[in-house]
N, C-alpha and C positions, 0 to 999 in steps of 0.2 A: 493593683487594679486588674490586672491582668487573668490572676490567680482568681480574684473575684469570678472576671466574666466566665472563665473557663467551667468555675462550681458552679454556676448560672445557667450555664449551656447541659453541662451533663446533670447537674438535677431537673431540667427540661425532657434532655432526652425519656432517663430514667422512668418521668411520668407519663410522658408520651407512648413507653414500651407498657406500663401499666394498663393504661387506658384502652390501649390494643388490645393486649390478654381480656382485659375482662369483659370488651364488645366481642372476640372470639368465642368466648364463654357463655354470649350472652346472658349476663348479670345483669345488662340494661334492658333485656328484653322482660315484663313484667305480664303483660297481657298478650293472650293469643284466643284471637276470634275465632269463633265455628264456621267452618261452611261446608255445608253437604250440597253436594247435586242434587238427592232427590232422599229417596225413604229408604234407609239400613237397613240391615238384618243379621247379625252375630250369626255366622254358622259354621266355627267353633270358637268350645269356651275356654280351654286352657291348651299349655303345653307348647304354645309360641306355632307361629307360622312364618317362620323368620324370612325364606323367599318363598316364592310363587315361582309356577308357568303355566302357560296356557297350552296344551298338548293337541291342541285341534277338538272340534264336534262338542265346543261350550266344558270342555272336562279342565280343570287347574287344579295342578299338583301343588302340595306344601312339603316343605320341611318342617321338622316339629322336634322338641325338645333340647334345644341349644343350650339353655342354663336349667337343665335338668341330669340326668345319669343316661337314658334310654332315649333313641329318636324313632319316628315310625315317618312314616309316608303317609300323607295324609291327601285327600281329593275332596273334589268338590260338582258335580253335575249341575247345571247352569238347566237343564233342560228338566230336570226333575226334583227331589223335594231339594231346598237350601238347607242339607245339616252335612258337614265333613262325614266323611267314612274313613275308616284305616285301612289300607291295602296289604294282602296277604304277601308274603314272600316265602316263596320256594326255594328250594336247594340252597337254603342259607350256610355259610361254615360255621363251625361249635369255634368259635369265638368268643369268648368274655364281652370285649370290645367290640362287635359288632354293632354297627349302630350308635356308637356315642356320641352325641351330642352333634346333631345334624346344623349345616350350614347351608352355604350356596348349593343349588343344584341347576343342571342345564339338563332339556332334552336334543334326540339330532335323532332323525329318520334316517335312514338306508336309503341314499335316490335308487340302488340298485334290485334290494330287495321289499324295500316298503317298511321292514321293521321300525319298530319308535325305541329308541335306548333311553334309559333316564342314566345321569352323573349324579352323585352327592358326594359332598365335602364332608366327613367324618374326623371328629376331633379325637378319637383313637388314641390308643398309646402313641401313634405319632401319626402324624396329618395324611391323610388315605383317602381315594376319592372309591365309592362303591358303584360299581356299573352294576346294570339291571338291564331286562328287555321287558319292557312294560305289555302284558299277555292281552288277547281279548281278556272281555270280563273283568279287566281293571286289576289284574294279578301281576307280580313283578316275581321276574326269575332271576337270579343272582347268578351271576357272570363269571364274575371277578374284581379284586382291588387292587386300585394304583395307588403306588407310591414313589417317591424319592429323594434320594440322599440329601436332594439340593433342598426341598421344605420339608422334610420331615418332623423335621423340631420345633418348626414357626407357627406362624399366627395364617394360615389361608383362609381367605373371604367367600370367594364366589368365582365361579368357570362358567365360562362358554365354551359347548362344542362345537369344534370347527369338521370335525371330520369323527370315521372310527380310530377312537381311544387316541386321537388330536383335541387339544384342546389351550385356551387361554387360562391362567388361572391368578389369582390377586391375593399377595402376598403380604398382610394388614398390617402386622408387626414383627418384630424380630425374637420375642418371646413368646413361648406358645399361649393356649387359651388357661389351661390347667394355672398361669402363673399369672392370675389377673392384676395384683398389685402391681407388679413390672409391666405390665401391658398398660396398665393405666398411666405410669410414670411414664412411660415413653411418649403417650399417646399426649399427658397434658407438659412434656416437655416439647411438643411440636418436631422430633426428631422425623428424619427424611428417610425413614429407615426400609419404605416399603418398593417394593417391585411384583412388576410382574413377568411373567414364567411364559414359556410357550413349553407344551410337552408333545411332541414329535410321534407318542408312538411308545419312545424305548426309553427316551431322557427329556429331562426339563433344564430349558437352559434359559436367564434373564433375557429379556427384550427391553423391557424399562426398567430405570432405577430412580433412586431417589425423590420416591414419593412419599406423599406424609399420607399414612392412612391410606393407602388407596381399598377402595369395597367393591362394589357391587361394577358390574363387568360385563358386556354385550356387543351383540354384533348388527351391523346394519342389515336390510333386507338383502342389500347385492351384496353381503360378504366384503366390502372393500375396506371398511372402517369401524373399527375396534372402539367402543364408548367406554369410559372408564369416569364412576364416581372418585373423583380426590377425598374423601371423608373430611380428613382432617383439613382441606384449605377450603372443604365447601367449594369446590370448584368441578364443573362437568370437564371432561377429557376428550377429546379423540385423537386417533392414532392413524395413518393409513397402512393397513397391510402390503407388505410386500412379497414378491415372489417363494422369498428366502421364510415368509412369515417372520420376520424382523418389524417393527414396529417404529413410525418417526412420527412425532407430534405435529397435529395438521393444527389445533386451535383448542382456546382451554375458554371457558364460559363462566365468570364466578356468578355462584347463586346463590351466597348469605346462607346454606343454611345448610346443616349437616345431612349430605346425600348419601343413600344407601343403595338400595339395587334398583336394577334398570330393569326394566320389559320394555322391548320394542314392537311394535305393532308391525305386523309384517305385509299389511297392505298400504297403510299411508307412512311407514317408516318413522312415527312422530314416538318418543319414548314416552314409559309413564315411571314415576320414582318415587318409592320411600325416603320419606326424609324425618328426619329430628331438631324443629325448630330452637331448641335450650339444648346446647350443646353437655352443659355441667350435668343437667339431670340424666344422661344418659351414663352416668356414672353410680347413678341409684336403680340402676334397672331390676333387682330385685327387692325394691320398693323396701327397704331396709330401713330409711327415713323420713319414706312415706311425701318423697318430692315427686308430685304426678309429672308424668312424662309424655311432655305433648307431640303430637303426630300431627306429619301432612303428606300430602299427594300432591306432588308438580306433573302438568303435561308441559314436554317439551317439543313442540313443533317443528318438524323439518322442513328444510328445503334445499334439495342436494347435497344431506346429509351436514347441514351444518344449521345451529338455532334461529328460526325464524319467530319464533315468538313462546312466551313462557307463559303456563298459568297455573294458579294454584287452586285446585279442584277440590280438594278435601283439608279441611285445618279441625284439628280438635286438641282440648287442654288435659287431654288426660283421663278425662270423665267418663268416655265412651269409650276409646279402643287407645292403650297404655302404650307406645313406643313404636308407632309405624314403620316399617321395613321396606316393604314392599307391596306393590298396587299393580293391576293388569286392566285392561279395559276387554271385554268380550261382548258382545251382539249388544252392547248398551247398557252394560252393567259392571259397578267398578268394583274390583275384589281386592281386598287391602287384608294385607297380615301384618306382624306383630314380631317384636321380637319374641317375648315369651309367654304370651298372654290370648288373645281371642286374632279371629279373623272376621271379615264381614262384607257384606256383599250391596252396596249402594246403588241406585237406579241413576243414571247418569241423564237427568230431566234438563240440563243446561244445555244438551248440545241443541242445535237447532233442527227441525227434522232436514231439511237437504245435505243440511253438512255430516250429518248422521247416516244416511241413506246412502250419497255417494263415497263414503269411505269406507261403507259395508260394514259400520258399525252397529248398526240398529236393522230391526225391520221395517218393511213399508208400512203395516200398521202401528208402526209406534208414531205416538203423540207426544208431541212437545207440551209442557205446562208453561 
């Protein structure tokens, strides 16, 4: 009798752990509705635009070529025509490896001298972050790369700069990119294997541990609070920074849906994020089986730096723009990339004009439909 209930109870558990995996997986999820703000425009067509930033004066930088061989710098002017340009680089080193396969990137200005430096994540013979100082005229001078012992081998996602050549950086999996089968076993064994890094300067040492997936990586407007997508639990992070730049978990926010990079708005503090509604398709990202990979854009709302309200401002199945990454909002206009595919630039027609107006999102002659 006993022995019964007992094979009762764990052929329960057992399907109760199934049925989890495959709502993680979304395998239950079958439909995803469209919603756009207003009227798109593709302005670019391949080559991924994995993250964004918005660099000041309507200009956002991409990253480009993540599941390709070569990455370039790519931009986009808000104020003039809507088609990407590739940015020149100077004084680059005769490196093979130069530029492989671009990931997260962060910019950070000089409060002292005004310069703009761009960061990028290079998946390199081993994980290498490539500094630039971003020139008038939208030219980029190469600096120098960071590296170190502590991720050189791994999987890094995306950094924030906190200061010069300081930075946060997010540590996705424990095998690197080049060994995708093992990144994907990790990844659909749910293993807690990620952390993030604070790099000082000289060395990188863990601040967080034991996270699943952790991606995409940001900082609040007043610097006090470190935002951090969970990937794999679908969960928003924050951290408050300390003196020491040590990192302690203030609050975690699940949102059902595989989060990627963050962009914070640096006048209302409210984030905007790439996400991946079908967790499993993003497993087919080079569309190898031909499983379209739906995209969305979440705004997350602040209020003293913690979630005041969620919304989902862009959903698409695939049809329009293949694996959403990353989304930025600029003068009233939403710029969404990709992981390896198009980017594209949406009129943001939902907001209301005052609430548009007083967040210094929009102009005074814009119209609300």
């Amino acid at each position: 009798m006993f022995g019964s209930a007992a094979r009762i109870i764990f052929l329960g558990f057992v399907l109760k752990q199934i049925l989890d995996y495959r709502d993680w997986l979304d395998f239950n999820r079958d439909v995803i509705f469209t919603v756009t703000p207003g009227k798109c425009h593709v302005v670019l067509h391949d080559g991924g635009s994995e993250d964004l930033t918005h660099v000041g004066n309507g200009v956002v930088l991409f990253s480009t070529g993540l599941l390709t061989s070569k990455g370039h710098i790519k931009a986009v002017d808000l104020n003039q025509s809507l088609n990407a340009f590739t940015l020149n680089i100077t004084n680059s080193p005769e490196r093979d490896d130069f530029m492989t396969k671009l990931h997260g990137l962060s910019s950070w200005r000089d409060p002292h001298t005004g310069k703009l430096y761009l960061y990028v994540i290079s998946h390199a013979s081993e994980e290498s972050i490539e500094v630039f100082e971003v020139e008038d005229g939208m030219n980029l001078e190469y600096i120098k790369t960071i590296t170190d012992s502590s991720f050189a081998s791994k999987f890094m996602n995306d950094l924030v700069v906190v200061g010069k050549d300081k930075f946060y950086i997010s540590q996705f999996a424990h095998f690197p990119i080049r060994d995708m089968t093992k990144v994907n076993l990790e990844w659909l064994s749910r293993w807690k294997t990620g952390n993030i890094y604070y790099y000082d300067g000289h060395r990188a040492r863990v601040v967080a541990s034991n996270l699943e997936q952790p991606n995409g990586i940001n900082i609040s407007p007043d610097a006090k609070v470190i935002y951090l997508s969970e990937w794999g639990s679908k969960t928003l992070k924050a951290y408050r920074r300390e003196s020491t730049n040590n990192l302690v978990e203030l609050w975690s926010t699940y949102l059902g849906t595989g989060i990627d990079n963050i962009e914070v708005d640096p006048d209302t503090g409210d984030l905007w994020i790439g996400a991946h509604p079908v967790m499993w398709k993003v497993i087919d990202l080079l569309n190898i089986f031909g499983a379209k990979h739906p995209g969305q854009v979440l705004r997350i709302k602040m209020t003293d730096n913690a979630v005041s309200e969620i919304e989902e401002v862009f959903s698409d199945d695939g049809n329009f723009l293949y694996g959403t990454s990353s989304a930025t909002n600029v003068n009233g206009k939403l710029v969404i990339g990709t992981v390896s595919q198009k980017a594209a630039v949406c009129e943001l027609n939902y907001l209301s004009k005052n609430e548009a107006t007083d967040s210094g999102l929009l102009p005074d002659s814009y119209v609300a439909n």
